[in-house]
Backbone as ProteinMPNN parsed JSONL, in Angstrom:
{"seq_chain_A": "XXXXXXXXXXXXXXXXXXXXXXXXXXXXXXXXXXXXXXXXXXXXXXXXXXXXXXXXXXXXXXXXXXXXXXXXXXXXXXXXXXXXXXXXXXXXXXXXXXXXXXXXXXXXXXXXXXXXXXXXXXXXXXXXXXXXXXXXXXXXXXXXXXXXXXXXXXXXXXXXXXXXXXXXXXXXXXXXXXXXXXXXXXXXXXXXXXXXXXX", "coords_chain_A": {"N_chain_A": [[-3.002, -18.304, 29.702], [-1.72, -15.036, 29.011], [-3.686, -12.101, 28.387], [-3.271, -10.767, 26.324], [-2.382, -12.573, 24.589], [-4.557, -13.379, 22.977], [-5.358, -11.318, 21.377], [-3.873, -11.118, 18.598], [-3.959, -10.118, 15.858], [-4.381, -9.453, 12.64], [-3.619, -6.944, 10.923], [-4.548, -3.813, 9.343], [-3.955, -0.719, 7.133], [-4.838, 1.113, 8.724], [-3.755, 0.534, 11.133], [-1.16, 1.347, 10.592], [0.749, 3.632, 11.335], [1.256, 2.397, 14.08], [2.512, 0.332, 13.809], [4.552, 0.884, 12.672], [5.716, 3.055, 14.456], [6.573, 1.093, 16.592], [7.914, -0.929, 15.382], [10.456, 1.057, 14.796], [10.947, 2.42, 16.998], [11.377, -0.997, 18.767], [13.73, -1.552, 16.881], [15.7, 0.323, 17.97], [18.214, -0.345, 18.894], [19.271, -2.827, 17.945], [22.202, -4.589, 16.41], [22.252, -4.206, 13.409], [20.546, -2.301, 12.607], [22.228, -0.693, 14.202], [24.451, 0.005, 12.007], [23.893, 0.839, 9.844], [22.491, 3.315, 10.602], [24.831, 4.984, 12.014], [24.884, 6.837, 13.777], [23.456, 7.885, 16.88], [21.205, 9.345, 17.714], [20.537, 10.36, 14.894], [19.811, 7.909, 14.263], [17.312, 7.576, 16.203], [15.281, 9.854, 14.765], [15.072, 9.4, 12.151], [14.356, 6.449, 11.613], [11.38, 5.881, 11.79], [10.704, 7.033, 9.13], [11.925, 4.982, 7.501], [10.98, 2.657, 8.275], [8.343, 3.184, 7.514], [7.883, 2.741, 4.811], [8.133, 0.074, 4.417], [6.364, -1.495, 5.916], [4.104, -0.466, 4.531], [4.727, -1.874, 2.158], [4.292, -4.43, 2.851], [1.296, -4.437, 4.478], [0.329, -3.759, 1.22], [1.3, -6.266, -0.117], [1.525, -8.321, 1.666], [1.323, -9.623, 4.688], [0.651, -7.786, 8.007], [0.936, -8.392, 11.0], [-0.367, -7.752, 14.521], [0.515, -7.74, 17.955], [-1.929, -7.332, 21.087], [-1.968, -3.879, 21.839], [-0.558, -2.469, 20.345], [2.043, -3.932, 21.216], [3.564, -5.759, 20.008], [5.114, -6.426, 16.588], [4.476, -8.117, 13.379], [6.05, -8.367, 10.399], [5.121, -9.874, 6.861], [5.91, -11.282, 4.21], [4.666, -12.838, 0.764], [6.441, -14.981, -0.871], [7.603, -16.294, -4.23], [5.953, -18.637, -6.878], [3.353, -16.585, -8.714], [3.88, -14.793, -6.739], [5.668, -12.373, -7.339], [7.621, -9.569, -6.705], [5.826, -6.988, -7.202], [6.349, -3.774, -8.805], [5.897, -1.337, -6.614], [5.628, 2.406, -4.824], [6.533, 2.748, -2.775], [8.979, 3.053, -2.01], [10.068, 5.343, -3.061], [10.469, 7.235, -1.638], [12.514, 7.003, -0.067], [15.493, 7.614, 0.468], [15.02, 10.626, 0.533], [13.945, 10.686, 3.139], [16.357, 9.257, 5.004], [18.599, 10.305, 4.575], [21.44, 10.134, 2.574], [24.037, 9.031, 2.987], [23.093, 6.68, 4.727], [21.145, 5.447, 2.592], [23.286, 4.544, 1.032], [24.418, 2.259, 2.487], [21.919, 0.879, 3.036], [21.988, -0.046, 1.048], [23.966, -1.792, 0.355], [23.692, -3.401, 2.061], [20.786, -4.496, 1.099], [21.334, -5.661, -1.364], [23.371, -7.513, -0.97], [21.31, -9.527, 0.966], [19.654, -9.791, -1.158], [21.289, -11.093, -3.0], [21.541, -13.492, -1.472], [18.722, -14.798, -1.112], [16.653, -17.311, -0.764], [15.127, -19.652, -3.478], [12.927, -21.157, -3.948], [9.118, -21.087, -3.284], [8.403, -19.695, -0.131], [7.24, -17.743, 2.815], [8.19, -14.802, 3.915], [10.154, -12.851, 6.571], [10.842, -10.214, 6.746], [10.552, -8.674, 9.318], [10.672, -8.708, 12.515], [8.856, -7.498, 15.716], [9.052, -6.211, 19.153], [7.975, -4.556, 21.346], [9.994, -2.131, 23.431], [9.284, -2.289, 25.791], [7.915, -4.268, 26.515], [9.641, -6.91, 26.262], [10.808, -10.58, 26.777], [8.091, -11.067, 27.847], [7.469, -13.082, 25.974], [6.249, -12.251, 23.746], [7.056, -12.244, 21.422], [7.424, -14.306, 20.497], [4.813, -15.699, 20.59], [3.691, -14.111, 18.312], [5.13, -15.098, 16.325], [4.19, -17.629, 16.338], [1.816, -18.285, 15.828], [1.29, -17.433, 12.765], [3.092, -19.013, 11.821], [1.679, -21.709, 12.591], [-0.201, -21.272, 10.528], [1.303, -21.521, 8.41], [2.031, -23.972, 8.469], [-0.139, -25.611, 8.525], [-0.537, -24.796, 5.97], [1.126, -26.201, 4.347], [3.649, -24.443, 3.658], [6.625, -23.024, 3.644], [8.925, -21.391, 5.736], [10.793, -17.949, 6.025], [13.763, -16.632, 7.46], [16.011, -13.584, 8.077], [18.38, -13.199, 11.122], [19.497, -11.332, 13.167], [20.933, -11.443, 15.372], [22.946, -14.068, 17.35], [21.576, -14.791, 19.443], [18.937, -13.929, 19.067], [18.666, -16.101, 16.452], [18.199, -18.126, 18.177], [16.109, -18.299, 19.467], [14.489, -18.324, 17.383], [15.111, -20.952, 16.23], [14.207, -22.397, 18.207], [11.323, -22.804, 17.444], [11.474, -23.995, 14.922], [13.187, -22.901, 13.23], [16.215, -23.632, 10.762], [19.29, -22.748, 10.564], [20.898, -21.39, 7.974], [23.7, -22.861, 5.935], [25.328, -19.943, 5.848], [26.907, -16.692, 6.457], [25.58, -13.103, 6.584], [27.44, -11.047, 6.132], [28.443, -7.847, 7.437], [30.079, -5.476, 5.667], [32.928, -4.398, 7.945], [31.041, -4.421, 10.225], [28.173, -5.96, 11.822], [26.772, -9.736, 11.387], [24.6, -11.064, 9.604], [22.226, -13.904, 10.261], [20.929, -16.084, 7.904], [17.912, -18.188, 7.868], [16.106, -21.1, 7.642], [12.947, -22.662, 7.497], [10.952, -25.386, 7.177], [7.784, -26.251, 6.372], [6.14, -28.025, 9.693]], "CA_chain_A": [[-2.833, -17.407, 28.551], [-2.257, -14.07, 29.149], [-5.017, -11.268, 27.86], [-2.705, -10.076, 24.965], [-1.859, -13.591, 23.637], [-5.879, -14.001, 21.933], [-5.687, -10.222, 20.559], [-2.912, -11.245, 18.145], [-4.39, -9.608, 14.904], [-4.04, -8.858, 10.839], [-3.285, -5.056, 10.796], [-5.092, -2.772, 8.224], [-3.538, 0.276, 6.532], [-5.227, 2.093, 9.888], [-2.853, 0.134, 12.202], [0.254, 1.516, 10.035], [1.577, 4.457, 12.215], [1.079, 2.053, 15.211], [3.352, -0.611, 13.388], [5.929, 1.738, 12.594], [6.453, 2.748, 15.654], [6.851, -0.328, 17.316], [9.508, -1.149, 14.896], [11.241, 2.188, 15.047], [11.384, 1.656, 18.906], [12.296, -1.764, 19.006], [15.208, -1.483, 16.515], [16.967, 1.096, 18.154], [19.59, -1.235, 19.252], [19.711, -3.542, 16.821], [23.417, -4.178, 15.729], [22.087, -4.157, 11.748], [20.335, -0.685, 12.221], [23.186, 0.374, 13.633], [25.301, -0.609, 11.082], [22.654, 1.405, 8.998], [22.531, 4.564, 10.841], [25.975, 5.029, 13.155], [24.47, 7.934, 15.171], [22.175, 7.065, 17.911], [19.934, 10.85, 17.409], [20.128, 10.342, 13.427], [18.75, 6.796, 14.202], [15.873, 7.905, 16.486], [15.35, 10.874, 14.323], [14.636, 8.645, 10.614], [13.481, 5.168, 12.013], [10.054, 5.987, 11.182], [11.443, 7.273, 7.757], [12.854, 3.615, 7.215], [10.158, 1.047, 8.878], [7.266, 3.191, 6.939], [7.434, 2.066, 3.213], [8.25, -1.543, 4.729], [5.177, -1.623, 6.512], [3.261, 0.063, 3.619], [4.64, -2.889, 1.393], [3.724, -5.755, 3.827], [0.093, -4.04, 3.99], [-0.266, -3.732, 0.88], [1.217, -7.34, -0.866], [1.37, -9.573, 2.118], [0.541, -9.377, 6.072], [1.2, -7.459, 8.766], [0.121, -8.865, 12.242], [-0.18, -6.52, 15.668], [-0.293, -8.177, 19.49], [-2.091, -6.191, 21.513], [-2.429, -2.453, 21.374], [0.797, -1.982, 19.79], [3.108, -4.533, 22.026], [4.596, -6.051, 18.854], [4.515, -6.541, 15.328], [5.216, -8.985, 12.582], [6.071, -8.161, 8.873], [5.138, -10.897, 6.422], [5.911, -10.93, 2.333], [4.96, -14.109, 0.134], [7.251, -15.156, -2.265], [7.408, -17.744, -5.308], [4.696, -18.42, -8.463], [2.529, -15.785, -8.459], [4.044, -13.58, -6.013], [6.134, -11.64, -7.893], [7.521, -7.912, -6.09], [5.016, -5.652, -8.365], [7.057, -2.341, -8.492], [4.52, -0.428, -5.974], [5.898, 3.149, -5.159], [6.357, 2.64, -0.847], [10.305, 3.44, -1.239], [10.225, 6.444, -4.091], [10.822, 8.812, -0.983], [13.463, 6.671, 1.377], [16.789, 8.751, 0.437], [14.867, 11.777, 0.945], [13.787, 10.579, 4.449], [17.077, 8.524, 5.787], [19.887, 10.2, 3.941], [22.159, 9.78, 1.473], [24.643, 7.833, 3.224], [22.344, 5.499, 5.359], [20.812, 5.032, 1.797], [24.429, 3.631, 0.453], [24.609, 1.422, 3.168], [20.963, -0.156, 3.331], [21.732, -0.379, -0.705], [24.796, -2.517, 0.592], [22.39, -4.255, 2.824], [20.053, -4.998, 0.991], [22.466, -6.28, -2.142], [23.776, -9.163, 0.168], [20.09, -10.21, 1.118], [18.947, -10.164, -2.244], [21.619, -12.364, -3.658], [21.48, -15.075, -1.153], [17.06, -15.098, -0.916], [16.267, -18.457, -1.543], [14.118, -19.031, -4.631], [11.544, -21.86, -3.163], [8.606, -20.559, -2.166], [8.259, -19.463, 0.97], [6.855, -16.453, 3.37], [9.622, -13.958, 4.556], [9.568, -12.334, 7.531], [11.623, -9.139, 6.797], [11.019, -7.397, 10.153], [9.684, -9.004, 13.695], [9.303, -6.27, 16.821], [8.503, -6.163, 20.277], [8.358, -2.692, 22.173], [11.586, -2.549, 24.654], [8.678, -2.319, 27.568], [7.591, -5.728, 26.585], [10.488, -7.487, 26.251], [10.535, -11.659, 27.727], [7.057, -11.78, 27.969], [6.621, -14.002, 25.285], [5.286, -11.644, 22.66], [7.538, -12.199, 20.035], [7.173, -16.098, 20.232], [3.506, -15.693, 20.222], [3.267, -13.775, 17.537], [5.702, -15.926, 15.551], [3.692, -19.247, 16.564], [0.544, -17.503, 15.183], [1.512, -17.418, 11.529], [3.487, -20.363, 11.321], [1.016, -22.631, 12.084], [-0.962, -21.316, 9.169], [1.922, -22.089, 7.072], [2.205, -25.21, 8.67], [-1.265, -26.165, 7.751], [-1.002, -24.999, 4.418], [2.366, -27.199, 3.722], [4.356, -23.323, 3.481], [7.898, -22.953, 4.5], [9.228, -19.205, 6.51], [12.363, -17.533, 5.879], [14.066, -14.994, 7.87], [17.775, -13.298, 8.595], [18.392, -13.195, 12.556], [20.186, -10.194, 13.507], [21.859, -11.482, 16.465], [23.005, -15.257, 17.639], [20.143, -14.585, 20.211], [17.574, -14.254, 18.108], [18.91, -17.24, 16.398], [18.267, -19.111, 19.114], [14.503, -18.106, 19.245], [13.981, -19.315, 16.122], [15.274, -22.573, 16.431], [12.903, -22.99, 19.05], [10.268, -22.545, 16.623], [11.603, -24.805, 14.282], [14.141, -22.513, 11.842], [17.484, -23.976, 10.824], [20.62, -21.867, 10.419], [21.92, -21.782, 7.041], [25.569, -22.553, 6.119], [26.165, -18.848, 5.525], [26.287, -16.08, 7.365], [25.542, -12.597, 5.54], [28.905, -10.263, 7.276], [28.711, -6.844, 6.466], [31.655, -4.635, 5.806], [33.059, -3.895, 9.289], [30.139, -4.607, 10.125], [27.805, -6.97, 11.932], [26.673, -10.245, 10.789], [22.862, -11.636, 9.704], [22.083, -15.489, 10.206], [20.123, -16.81, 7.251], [17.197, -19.653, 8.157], [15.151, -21.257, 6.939], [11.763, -23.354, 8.379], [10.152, -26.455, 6.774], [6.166, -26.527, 7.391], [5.746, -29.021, 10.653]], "C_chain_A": [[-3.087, -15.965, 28.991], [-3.559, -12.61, 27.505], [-4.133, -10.659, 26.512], [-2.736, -11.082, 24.121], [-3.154, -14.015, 22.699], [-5.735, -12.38, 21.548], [-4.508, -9.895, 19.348], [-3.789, -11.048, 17.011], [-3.779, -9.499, 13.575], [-4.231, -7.449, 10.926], [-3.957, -4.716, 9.493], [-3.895, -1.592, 8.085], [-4.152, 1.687, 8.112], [-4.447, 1.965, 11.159], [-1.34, 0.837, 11.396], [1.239, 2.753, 10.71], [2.102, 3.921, 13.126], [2.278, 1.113, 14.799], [4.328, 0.159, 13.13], [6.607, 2.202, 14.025], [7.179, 2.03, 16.17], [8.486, -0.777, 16.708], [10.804, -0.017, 14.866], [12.023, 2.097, 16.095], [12.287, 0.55, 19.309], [13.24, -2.051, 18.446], [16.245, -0.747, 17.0], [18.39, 0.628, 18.779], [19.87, -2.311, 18.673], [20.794, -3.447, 15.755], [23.06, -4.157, 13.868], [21.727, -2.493, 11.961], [21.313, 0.567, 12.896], [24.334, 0.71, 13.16], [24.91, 0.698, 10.182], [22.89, 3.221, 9.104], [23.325, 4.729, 12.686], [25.439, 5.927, 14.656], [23.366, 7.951, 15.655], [20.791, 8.314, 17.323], [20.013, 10.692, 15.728], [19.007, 9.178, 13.54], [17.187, 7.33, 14.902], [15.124, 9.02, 15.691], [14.555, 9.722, 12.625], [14.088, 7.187, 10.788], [12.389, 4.965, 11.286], [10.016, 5.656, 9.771], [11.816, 5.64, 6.711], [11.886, 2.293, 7.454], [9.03, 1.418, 7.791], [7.142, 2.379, 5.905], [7.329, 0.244, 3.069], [7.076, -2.128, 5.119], [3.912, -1.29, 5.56], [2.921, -1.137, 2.696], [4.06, -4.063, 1.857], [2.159, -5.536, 3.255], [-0.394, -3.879, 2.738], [-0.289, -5.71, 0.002], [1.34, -8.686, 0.082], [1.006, -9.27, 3.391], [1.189, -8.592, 6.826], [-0.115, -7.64, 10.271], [0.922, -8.037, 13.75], [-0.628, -7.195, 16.742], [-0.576, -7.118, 20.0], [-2.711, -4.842, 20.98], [-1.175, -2.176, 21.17], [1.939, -2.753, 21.048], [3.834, -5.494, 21.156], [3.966, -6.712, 17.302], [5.282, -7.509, 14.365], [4.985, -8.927, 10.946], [5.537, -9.465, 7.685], [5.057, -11.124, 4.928], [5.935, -12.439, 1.642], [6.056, -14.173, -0.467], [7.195, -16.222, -2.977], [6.542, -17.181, -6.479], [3.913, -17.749, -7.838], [2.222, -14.195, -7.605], [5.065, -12.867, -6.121], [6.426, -10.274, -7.535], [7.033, -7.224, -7.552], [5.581, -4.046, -7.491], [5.939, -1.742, -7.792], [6.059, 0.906, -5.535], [5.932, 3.892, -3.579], [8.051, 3.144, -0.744], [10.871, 4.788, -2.086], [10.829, 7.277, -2.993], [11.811, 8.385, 0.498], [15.072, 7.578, 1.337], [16.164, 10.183, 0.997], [14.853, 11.982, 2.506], [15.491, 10.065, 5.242], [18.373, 9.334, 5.709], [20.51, 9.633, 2.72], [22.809, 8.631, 1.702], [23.908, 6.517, 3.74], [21.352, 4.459, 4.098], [21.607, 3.87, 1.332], [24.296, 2.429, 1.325], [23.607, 0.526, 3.296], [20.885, -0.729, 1.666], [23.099, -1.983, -0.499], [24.229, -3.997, 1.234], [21.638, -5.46, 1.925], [20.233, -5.824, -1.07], [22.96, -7.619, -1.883], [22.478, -9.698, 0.456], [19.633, -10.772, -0.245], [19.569, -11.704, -2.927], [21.677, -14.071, -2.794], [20.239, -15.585, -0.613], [17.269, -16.005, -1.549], [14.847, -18.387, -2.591], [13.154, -19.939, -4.054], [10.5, -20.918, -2.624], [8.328, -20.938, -1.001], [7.595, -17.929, 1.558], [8.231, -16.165, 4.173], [8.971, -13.321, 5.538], [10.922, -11.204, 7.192], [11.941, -8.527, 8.483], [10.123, -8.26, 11.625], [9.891, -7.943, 15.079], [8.393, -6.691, 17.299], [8.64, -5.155, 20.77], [9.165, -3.033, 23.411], [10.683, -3.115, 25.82], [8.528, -3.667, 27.952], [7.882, -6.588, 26.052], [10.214, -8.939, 27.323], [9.618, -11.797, 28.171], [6.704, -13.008, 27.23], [5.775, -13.705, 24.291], [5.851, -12.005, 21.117], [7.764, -13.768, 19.381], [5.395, -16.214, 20.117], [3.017, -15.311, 18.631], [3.868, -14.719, 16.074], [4.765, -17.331, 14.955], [2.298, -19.033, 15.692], [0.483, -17.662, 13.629], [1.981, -18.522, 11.473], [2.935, -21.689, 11.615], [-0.083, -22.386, 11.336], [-0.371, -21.98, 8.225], [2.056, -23.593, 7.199], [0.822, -26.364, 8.104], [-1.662, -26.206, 6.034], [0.521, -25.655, 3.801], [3.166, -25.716, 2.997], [5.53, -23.379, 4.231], [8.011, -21.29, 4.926], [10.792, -19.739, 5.861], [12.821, -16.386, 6.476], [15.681, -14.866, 7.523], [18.069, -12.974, 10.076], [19.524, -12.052, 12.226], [20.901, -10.088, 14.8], [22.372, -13.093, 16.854], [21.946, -15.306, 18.693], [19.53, -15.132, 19.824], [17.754, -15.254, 17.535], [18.454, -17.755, 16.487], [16.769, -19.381, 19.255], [14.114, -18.866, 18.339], [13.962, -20.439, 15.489], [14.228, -23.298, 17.375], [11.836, -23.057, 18.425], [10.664, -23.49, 15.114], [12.765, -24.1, 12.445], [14.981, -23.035, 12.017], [18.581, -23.031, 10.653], [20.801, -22.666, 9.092], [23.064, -21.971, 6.597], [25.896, -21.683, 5.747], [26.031, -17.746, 6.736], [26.572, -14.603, 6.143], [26.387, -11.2, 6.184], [28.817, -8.654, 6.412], [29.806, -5.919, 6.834], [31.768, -4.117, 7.061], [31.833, -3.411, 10.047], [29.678, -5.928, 11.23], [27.332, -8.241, 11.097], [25.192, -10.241, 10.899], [23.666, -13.174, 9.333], [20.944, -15.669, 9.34], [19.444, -17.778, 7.64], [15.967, -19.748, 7.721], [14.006, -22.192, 7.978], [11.035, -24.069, 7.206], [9.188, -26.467, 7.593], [6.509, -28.011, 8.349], [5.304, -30.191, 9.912]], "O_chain_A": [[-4.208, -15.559, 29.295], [-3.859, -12.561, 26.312], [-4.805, -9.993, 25.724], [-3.046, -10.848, 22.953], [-2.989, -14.83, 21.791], [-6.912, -12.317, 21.191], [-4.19, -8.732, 19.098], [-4.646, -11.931, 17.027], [-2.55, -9.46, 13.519], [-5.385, -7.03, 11.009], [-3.816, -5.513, 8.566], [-2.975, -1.583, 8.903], [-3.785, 2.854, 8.248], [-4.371, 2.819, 12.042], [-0.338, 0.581, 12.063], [2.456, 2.702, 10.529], [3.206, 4.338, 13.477], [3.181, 1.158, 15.635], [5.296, -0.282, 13.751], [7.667, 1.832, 14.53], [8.392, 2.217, 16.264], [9.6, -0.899, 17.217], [11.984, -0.366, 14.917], [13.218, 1.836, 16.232], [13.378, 0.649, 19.87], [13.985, -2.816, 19.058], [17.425, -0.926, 16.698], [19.389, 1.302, 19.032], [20.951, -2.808, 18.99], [20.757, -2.785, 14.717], [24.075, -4.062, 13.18], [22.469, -1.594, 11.565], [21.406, 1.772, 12.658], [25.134, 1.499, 13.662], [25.793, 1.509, 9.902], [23.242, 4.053, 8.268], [22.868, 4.665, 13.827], [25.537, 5.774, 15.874], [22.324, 8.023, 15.004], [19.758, 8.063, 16.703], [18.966, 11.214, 15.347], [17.834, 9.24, 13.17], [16.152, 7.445, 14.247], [13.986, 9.083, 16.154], [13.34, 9.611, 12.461], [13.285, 6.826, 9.928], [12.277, 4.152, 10.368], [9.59, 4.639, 9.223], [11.892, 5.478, 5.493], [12.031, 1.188, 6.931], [8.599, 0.49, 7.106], [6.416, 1.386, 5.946], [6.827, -0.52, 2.245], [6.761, -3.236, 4.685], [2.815, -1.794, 5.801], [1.8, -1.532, 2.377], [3.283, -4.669, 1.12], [1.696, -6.021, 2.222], [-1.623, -3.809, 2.735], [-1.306, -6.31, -0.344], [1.295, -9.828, -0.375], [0.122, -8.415, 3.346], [2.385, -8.484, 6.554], [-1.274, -7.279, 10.477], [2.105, -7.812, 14.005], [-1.834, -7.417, 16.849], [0.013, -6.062, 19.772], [-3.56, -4.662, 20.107], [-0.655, -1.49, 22.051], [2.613, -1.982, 21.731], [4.796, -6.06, 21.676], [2.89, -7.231, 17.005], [6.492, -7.707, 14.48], [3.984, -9.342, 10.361], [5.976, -10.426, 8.317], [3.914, -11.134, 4.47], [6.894, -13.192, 1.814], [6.687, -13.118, -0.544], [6.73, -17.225, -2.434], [6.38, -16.043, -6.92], [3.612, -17.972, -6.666], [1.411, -13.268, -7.594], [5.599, -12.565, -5.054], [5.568, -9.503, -7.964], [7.652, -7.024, -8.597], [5.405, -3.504, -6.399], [4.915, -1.632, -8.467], [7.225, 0.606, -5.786], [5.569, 5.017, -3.237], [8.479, 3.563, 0.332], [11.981, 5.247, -1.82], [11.715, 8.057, -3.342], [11.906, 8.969, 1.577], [15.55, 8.088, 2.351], [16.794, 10.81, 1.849], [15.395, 12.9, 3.121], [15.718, 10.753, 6.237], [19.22, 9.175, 6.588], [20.023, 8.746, 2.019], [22.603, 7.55, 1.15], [24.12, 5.425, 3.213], [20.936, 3.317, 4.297], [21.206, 2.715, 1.188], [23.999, 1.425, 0.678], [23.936, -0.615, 3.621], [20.077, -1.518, 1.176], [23.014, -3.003, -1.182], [24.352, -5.182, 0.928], [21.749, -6.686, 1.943], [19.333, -6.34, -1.732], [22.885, -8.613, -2.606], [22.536, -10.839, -0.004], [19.306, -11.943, -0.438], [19.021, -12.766, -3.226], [21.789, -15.22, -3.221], [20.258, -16.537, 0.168], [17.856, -15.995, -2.632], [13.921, -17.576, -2.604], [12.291, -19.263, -3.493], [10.751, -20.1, -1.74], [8.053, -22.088, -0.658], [7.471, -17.016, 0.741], [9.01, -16.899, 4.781], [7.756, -13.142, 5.624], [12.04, -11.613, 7.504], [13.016, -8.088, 8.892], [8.894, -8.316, 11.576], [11.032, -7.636, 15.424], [7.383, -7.237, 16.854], [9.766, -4.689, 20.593], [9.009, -3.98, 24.183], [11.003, -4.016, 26.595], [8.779, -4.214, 29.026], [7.104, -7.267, 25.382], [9.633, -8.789, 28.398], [9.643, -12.626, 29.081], [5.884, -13.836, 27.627], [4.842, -14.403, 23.892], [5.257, -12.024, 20.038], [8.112, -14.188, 18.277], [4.952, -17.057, 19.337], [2.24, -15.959, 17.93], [3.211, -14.948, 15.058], [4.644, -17.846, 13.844], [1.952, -19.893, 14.882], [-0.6, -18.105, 13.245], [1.194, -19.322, 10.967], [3.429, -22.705, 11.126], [-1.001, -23.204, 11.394], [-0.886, -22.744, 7.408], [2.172, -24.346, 6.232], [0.85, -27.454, 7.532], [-2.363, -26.875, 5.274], [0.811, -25.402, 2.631], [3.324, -25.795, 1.779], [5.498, -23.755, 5.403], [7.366, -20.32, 4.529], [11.448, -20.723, 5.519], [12.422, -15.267, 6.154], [16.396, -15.678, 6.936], [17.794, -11.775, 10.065], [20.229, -11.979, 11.219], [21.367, -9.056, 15.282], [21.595, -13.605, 16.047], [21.347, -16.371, 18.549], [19.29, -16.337, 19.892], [16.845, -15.981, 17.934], [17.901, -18.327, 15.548], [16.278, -20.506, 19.17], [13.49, -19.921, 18.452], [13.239, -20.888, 14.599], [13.653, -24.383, 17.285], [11.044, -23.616, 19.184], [9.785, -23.472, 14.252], [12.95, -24.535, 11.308], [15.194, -23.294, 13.201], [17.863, -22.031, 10.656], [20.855, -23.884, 8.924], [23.77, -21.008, 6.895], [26.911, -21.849, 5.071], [25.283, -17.852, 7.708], [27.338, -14.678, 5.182], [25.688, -10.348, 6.732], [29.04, -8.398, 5.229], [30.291, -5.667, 7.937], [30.858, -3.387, 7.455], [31.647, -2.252, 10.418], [30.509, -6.788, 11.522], [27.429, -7.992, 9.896], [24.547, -9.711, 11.804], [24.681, -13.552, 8.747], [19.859, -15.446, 9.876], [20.216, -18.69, 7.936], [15.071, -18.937, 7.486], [14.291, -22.355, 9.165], [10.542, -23.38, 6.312], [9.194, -26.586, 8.819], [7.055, -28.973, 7.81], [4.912, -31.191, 10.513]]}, "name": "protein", "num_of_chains": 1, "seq": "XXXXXXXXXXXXXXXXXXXXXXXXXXXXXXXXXXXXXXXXXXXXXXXXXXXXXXXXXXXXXXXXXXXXXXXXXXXXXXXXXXXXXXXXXXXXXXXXXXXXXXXXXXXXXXXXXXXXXXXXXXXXXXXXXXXXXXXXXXXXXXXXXXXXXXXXXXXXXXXXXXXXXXXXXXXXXXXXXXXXXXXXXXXXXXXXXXXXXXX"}
């Protein structure tokens, strides 16, 4: 086991710059964000702008877990009875930050996600990152394995959207299925819907 894989942590509201980052960073090539935001210097430029209020929401209504000293991070939002999105006030200022257009488009986005979220509960994983440096170590399966055998103990299913047939592939290893859809966006890349039955 290497020395990062036992400092796999629950993030505070004090880790939240450090988590933004991370995801800022490791999306910048991610065919969804740049679907999102076409131009490479707009993207590095609003990232931040875009991961913050996500990271704000995690922290404040469900988890956000940090390997390391910032070598990757994992978003985590209940859903079902009881966990209800309570309007909180983390995206009041995302047009101002991203744009107008990159707005339209994550409104397009995030339109297609909404309508095909399964209603069962389950925990979502909106957002998983690894920093480019530390890529194929094994951070982003660690950190995965970490949470889901909580849920596995507490008889909880996951849900994500894969953002590449790759990633996919990861997550099958970990026990997600591919759903029969895929979620195609206008000239556009696709997301893979899956789902995960507790172990």
């Amino acid at each position: 086991m290497t020395e990062w894989q036992d400092s796999i942590r629950r993030a505070s509201t004090a880790d939240a710059a450090v988590v933004t980052a991370i995801l800022a960073e490791a999306f910048m090539r991610d065919p969804v964000s740049g679907w999102i935001f076409p131009a490479d210097d707009h993207r590095a430029r609003v990232h931040p702008g875009f991961f913050g209020p996500f990271v704000a929401l995690a922290l404040r209504t469900g988890e956000v877990h940090v390997a390391g000293d910032g070598l990757g991070a994992t978003l985590w939002l209940p859903t079902g009875e009881g966990h209800d999105a309570d309007e909180g006030d983390e995206f009041d200022g995302m047009e101002a930050a991203i744009g107008t257009e990159a707005m339209k488009r994550f409104g397009v986005l995030d339109e297609m996600m909404s309508a095909r979220h399964p209603t069962e509960p389950h925990w979502y994983l909106p957002f998983i990152a690894v920093h480019p440096d530390h890529h194929g170590k094994g951070v982003g399966s660690a950190l995965l394995r970490n949470k889901l055998a909580e849920l596995d103990q507490a008889g909880t299913a996951a849900y994500l959207e894969a953002s590449t047939p790759r990633n996919a592939a990861l997550y099958e290893r970990l026990g997600f299925r591919r759903r029969p859809i895929t979620l195609d966006l206008p000239e556009g890349p696709s997301l893979y819907p899956m789902w995960r039955d507790p172990a």
